[in-house]
MOPAC internal coordinates of N, CA, C and O (Angstrom, degrees):
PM7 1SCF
backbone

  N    0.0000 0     0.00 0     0.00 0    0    0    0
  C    1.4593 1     0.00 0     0.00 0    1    0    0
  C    1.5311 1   107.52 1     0.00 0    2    1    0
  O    1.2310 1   119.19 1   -49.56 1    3    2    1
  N    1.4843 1   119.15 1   130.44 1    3    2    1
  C    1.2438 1   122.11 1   179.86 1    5    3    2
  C    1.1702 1    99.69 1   -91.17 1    6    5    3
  O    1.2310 1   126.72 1   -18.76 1    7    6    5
  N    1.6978 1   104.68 1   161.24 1    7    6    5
  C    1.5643 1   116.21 1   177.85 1    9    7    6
  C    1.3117 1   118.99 1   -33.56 1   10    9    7
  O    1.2310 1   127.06 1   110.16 1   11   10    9
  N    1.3252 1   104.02 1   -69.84 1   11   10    9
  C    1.6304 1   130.04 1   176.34 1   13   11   10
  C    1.9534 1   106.73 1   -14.55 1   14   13   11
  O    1.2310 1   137.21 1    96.84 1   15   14   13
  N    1.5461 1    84.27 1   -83.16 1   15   14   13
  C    1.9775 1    95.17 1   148.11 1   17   15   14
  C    1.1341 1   128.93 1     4.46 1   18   17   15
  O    1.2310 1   133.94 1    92.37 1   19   18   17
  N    1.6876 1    90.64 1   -87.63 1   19   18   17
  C    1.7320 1   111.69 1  -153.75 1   21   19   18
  C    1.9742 1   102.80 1   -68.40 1   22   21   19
  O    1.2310 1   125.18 1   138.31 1   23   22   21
  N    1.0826 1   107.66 1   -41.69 1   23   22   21
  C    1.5677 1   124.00 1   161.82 1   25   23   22
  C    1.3292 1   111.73 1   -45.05 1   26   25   23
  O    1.2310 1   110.08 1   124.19 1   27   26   25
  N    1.2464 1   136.23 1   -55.81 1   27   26   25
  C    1.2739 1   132.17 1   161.66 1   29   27   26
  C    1.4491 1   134.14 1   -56.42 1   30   29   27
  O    1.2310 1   122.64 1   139.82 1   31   30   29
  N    1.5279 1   112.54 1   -40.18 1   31   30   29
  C    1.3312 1   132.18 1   162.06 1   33   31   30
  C    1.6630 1   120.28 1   -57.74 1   34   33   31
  O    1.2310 1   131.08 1   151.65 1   35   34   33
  N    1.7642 1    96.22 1   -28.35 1   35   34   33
  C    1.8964 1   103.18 1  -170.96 1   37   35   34
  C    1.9821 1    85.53 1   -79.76 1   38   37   35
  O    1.2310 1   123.85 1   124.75 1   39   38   37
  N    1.0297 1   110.22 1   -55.25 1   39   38   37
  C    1.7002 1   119.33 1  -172.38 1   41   39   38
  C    1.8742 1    96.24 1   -45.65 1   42   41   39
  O    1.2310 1   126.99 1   125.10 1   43   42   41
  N    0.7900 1   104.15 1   -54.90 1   43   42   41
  C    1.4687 1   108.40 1  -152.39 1   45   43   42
  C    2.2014 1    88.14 1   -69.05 1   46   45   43
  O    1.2310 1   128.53 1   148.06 1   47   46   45
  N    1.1302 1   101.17 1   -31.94 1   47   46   45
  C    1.3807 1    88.78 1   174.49 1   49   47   46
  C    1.4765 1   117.86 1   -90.09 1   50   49   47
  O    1.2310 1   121.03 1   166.30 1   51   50   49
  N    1.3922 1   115.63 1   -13.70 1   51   50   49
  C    1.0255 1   113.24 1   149.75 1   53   51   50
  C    1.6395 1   134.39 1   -34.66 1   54   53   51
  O    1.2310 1   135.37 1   118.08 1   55   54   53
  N    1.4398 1    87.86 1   -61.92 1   55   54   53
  C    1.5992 1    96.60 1  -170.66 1   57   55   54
  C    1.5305 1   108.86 1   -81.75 1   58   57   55
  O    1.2310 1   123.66 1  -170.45 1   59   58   57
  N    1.7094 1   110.58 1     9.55 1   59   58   57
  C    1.5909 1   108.54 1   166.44 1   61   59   58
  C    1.2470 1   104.23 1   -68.36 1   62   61   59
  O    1.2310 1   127.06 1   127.73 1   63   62   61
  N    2.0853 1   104.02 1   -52.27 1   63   62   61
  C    1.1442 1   105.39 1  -150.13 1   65   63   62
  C    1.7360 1   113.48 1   -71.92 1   66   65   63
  O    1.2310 1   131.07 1   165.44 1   67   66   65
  N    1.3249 1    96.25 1   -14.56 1   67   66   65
  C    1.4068 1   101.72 1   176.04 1   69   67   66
  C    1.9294 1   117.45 1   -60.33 1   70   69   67
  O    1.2310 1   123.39 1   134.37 1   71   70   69
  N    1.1473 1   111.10 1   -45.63 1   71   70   69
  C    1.1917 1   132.93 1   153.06 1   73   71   70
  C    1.5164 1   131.56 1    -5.80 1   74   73   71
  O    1.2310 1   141.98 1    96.41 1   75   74   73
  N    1.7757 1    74.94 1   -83.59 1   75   74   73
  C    1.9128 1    99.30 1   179.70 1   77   75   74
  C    1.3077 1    87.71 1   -54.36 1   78   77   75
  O    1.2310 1   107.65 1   103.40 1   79   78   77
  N    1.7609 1   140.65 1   -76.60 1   79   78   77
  C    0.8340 1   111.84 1  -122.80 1   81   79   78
  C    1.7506 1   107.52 1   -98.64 1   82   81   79
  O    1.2310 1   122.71 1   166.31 1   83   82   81
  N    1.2743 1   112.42 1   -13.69 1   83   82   81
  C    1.7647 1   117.97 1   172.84 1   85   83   82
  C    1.5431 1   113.98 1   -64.72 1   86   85   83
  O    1.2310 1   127.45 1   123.81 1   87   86   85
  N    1.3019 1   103.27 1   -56.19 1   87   86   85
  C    1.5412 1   113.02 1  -170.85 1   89   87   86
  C    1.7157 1   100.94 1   -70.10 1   90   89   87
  O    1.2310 1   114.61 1   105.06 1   91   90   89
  N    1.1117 1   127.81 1   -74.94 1   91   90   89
  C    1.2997 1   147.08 1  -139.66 1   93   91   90
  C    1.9290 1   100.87 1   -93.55 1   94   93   91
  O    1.2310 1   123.72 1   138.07 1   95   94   93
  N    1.1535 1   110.46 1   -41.93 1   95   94   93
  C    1.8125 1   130.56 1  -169.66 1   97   95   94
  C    1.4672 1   101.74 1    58.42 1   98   97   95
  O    1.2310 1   126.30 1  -138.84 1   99   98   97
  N    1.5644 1   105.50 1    41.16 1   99   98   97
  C    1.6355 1   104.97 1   169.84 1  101   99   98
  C    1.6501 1   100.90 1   -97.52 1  102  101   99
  O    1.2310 1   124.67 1   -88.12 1  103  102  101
  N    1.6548 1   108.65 1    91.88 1  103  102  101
  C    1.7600 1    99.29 1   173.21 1  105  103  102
  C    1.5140 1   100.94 1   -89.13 1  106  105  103
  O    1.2310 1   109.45 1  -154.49 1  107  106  105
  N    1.3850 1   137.39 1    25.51 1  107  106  105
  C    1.4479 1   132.44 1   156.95 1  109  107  106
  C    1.4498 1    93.22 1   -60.54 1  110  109  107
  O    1.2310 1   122.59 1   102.09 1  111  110  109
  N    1.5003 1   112.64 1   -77.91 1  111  110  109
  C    1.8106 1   122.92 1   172.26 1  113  111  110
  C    1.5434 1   108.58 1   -32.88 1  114  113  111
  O    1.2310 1   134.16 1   110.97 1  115  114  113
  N    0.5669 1    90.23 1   -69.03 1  115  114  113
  C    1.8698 1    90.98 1   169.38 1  117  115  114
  C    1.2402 1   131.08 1   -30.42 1  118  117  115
  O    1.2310 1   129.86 1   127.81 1  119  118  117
  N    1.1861 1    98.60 1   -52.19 1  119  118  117
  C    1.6080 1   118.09 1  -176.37 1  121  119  118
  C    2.1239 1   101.57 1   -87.02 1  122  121  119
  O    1.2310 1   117.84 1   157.13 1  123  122  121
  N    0.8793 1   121.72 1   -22.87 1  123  122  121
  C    1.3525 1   129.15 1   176.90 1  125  123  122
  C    1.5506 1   101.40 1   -87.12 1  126  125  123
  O    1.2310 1   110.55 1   130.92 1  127  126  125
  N    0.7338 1   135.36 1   -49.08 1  127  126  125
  C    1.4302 1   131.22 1  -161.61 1  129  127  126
  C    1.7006 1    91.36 1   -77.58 1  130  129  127
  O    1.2310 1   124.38 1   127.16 1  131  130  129
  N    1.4978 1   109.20 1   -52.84 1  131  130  129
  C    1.7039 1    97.23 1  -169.36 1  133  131  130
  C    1.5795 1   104.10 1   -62.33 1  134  133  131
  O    1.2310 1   110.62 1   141.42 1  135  134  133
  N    0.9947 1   135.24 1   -38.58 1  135  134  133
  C    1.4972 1   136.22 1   159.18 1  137  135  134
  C    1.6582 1   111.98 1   -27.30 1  138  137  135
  O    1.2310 1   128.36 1   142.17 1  139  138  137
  N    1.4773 1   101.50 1   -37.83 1  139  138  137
  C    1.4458 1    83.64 1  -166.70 1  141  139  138
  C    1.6177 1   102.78 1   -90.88 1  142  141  139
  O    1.2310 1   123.01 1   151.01 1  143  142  141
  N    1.6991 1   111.84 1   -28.99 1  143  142  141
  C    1.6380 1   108.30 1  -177.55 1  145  143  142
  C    1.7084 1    99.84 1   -76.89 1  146  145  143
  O    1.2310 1   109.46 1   151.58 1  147  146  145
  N    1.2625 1   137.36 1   -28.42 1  147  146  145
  C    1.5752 1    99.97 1   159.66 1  149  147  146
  C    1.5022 1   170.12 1    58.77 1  150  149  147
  O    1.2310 1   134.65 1    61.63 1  151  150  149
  N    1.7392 1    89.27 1  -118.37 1  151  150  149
  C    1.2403 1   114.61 1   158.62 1  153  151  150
  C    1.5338 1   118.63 1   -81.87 1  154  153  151
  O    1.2310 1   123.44 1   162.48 1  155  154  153
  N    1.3269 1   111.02 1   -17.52 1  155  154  153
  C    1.5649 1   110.04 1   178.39 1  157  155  154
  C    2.2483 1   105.66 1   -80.77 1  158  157  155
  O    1.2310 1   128.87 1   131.09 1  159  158  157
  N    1.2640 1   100.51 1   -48.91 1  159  158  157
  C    1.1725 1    92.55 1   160.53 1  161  159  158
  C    1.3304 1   132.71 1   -63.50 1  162  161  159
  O    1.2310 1   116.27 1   160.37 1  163  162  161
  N    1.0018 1   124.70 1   -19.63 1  163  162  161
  C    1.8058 1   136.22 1   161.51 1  165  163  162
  C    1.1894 1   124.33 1   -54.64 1  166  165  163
  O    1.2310 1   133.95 1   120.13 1  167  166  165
  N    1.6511 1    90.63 1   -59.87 1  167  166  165
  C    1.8801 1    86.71 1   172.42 1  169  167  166
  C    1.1871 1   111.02 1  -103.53 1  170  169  167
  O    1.2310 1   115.11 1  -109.81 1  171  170  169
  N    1.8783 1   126.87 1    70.19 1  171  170  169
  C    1.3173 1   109.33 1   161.33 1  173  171  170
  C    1.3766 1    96.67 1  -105.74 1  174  173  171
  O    1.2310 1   119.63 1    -2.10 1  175  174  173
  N    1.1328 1   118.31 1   177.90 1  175  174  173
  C    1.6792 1   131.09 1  -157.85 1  177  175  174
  C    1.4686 1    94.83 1  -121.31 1  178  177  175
  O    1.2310 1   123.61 1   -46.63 1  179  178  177
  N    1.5128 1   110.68 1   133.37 1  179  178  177
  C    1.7744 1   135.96 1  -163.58 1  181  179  178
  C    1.6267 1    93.16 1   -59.79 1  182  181  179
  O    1.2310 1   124.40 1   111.35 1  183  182  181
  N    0.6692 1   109.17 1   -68.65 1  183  182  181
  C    1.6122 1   112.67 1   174.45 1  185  183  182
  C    1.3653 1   126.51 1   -48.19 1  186  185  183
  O    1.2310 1   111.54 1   -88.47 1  187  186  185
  N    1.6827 1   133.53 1    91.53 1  187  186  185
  C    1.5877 1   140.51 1  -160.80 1  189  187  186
  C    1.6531 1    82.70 1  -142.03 1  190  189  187
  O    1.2310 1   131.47 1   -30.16 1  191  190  189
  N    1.5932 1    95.47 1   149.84 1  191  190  189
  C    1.3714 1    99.13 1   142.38 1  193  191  190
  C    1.3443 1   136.80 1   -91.32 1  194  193  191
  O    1.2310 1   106.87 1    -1.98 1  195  194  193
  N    1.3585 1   142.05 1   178.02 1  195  194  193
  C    1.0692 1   174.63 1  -130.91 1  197  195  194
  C    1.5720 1   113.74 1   -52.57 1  198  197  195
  O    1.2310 1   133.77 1   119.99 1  199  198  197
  N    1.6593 1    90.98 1   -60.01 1  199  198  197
  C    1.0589 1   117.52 1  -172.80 1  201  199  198
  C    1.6588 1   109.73 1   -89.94 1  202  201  199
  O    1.2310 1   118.77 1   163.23 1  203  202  201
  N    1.6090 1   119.96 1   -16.77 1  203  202  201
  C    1.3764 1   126.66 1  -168.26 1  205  203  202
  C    1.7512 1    82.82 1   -82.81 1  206  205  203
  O    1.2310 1   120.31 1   134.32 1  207  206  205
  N    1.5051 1   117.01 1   -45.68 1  207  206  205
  C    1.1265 1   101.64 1  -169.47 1  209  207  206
  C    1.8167 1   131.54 1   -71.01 1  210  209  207
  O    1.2310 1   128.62 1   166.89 1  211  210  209
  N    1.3960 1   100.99 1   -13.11 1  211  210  209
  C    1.3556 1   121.48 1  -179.25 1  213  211  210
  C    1.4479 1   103.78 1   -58.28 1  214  213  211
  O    1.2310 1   124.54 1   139.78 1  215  214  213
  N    1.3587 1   108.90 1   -40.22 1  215  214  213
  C    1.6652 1   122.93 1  -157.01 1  217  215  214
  C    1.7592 1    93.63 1   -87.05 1  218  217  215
  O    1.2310 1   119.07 1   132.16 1  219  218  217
  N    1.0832 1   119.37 1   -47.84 1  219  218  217
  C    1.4294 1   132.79 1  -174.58 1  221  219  218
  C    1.9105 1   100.19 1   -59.27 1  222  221  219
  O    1.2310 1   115.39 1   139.97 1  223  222  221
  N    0.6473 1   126.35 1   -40.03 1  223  222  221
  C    1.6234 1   152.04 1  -151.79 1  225  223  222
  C    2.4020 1    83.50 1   -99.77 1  226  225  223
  O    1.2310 1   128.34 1   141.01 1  227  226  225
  N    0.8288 1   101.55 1   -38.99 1  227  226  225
  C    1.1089 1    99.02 1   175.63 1  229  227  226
  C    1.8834 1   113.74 1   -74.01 1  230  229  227
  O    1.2310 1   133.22 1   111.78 1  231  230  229
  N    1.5754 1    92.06 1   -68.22 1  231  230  229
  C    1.3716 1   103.53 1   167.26 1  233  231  230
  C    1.7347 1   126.10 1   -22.10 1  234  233  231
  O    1.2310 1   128.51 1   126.62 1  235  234  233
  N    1.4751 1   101.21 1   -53.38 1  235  234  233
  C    1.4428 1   127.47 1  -169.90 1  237  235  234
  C    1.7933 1    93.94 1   -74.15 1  238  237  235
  O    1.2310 1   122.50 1   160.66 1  239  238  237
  N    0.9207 1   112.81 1   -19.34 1  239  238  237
  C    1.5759 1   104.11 1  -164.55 1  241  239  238
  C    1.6890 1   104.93 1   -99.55 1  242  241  239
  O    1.2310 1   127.69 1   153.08 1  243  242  241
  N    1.2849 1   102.81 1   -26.92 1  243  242  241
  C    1.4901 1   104.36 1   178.36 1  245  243  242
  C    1.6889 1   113.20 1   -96.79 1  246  245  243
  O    1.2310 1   128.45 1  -176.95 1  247  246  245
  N    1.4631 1   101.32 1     3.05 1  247  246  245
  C    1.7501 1    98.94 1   174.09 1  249  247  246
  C    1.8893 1    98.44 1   -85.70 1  250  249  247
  O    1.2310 1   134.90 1   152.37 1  251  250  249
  N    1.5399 1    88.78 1   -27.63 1  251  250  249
  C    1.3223 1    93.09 1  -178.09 1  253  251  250
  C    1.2210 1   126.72 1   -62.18 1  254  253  251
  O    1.2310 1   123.24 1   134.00 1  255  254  253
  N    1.3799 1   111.40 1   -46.00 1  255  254  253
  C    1.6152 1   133.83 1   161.06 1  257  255  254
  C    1.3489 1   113.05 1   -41.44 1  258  257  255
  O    1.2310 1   117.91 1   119.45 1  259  258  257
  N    1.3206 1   121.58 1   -60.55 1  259  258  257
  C    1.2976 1   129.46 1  -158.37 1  261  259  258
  C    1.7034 1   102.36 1   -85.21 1  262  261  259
  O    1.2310 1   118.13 1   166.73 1  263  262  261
  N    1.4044 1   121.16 1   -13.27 1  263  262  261
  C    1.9399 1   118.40 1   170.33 1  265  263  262
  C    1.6590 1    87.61 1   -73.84 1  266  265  263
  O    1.2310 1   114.07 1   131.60 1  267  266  265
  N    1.1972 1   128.84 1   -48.40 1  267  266  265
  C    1.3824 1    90.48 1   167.01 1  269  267  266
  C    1.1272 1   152.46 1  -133.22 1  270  269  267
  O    1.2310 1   125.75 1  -133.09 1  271  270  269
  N    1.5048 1   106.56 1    46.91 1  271  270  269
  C    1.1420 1   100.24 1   124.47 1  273  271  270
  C    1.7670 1   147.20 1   -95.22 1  274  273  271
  O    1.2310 1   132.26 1  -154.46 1  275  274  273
  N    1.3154 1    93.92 1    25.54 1  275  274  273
  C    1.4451 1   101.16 1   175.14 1  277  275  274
  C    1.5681 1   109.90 1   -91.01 1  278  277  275
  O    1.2310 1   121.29 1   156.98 1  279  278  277
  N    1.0909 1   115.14 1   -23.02 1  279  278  277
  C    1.6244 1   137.62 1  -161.93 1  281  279  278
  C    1.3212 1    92.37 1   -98.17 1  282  281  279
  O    1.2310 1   111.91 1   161.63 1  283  282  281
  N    1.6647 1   132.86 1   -18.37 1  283  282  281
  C    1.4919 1   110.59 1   178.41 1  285  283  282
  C    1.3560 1   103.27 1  -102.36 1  286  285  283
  O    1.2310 1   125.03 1   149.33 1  287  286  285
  N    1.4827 1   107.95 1   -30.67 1  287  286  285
  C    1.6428 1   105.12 1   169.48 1  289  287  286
  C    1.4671 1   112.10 1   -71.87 1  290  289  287
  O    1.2310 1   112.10 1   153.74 1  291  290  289
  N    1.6482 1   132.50 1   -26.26 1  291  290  289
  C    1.4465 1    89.32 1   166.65 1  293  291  290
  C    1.6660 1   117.09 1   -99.85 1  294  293  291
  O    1.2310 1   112.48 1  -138.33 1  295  294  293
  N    1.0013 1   131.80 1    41.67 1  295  294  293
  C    1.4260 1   142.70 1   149.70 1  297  295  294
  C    1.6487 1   117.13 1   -83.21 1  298  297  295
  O    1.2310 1   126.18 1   125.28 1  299  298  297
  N    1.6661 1   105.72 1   -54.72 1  299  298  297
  C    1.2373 1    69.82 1   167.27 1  301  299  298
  C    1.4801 1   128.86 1   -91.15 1  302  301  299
  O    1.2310 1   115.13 1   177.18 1  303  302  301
  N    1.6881 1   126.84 1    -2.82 1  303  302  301
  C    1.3106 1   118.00 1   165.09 1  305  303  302
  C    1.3494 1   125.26 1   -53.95 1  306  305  303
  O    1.2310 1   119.00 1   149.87 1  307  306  305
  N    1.9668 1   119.51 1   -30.13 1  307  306  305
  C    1.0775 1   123.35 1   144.77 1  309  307  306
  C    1.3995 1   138.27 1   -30.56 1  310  309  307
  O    1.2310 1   134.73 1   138.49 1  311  310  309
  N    1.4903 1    89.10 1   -41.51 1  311  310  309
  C    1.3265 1    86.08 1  -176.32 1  313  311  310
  C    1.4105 1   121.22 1   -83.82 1  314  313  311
  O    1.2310 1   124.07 1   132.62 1  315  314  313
  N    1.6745 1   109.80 1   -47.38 1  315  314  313
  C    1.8086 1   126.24 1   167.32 1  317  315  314
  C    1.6492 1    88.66 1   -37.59 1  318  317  315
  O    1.2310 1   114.32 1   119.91 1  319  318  317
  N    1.0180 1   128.37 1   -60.09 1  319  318  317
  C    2.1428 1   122.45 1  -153.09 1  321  319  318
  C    1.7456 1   101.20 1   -60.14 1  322  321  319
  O    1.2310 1   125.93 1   151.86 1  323  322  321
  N    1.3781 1   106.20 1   -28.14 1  323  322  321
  C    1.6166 1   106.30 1  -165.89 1  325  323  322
  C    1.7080 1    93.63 1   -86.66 1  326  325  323
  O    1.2310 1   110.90 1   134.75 1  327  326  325
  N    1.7377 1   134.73 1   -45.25 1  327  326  325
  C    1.2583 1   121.37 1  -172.81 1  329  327  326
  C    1.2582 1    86.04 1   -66.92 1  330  329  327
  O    1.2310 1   102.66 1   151.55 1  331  330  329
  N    1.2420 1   149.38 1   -28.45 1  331  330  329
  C    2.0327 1   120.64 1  -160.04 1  333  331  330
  C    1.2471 1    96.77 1   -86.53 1  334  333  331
  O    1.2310 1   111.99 1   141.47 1  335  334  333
  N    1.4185 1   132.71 1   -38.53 1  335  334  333
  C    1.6289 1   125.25 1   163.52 1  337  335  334
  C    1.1674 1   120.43 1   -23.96 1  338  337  335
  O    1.2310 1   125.64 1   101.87 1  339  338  337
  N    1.7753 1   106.77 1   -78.13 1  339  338  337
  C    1.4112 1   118.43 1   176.33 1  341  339  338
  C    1.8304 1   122.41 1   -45.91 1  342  341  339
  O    1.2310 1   126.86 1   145.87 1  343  342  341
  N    1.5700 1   104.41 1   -34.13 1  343  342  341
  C    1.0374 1   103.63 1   179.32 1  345  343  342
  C    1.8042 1   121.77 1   -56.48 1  346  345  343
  O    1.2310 1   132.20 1   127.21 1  347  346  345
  N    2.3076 1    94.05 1   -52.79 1  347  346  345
  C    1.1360 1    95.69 1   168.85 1  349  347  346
  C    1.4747 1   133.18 1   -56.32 1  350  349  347
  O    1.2310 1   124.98 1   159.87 1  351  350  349
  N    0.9564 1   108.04 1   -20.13 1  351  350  349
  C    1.1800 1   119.73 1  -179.56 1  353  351  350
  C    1.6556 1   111.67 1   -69.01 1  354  353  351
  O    1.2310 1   116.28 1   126.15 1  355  354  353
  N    1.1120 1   124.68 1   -53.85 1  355  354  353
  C    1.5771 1   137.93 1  -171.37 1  357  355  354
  C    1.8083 1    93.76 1   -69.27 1  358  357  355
  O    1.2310 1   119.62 1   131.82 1  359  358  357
  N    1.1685 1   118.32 1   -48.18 1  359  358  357
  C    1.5883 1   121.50 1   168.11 1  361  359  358
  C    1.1785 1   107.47 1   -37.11 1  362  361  359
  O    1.2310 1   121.12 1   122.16 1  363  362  361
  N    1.6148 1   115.47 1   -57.84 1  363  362  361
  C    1.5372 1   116.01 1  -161.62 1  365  363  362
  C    1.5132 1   127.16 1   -80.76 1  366  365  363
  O    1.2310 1   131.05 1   177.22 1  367  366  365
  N    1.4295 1    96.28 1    -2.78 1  367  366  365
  C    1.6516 1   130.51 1   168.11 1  369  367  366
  C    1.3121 1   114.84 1   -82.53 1  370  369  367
  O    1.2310 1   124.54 1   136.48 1  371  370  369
  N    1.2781 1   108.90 1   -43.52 1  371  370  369
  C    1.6058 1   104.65 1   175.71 1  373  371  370
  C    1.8186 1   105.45 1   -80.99 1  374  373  371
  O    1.2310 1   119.84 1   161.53 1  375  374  373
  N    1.0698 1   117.92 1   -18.47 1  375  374  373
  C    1.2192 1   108.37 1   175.54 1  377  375  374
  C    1.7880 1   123.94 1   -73.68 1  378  377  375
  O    1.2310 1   129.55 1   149.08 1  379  378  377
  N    1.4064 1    99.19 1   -30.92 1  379  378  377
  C    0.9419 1   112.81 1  -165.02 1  381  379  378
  C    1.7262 1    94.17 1   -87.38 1  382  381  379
  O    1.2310 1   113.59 1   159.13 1  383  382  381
  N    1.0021 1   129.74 1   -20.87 1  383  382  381
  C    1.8406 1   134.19 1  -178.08 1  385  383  382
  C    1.5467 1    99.51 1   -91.98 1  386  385  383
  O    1.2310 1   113.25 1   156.30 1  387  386  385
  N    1.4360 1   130.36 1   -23.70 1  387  386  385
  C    1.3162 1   131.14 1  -159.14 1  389  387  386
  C    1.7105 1    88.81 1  -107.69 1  390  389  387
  O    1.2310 1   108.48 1   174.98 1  391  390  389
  N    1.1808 1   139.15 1    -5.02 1  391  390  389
  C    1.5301 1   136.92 1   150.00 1  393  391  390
  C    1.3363 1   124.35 1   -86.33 1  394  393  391
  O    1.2310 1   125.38 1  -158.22 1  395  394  393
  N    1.3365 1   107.28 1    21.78 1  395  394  393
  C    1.5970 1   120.48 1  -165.96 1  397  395  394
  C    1.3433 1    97.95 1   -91.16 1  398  397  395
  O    1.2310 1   120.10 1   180.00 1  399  398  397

């Protein structure tokens, strides 16, 4: 795969990963797919033209995008996991007072 390629292939998984996680909020998919673009962003070579860099410059902007929104979705999943705790918890209180 030539550069040209691999730049197109990193974009195009880009806009998977964009996908999984806007549409669907599957960042498992998310998190697998960026795993796989990677190594393609790793080994691209400093030297692109114009247009490789436009796309790259894109790439970079939506990893950017997407740290946060990964960081607001797990704050508030943080947060939903801690009210069902408390909840279970207050459940397991009344159970335990309602065997009295």
């Amino acid at each position: 795969m030539n550069q040209q390629e691999m730049i197109q292939h990193a974009w195009a998984l880009t806009e998977a990963i964009e996908a999984a996680a806007a549409a669907a909020g599957d960042w498992t998919r998310a998190a697998e797919l960026t795993q796989a673009r990677s190594p393609m962003l790793m080994s691209l070579e400093a030297d692109q033209p114009a247009d490789s860099l436009q796309t790259i410059h894109r790439i970079q902007a939506s990893i950017e995008a997407m740290m946060n929104r990964a960081q607001s979705a797990q704050a508030l999943l943080s947060t939903a996991y801690r009210k069902s705790m408390q909840q279970a918890q207050a459940a397991k209180q009344y159970q335990k007072a309602a065997w009295l």
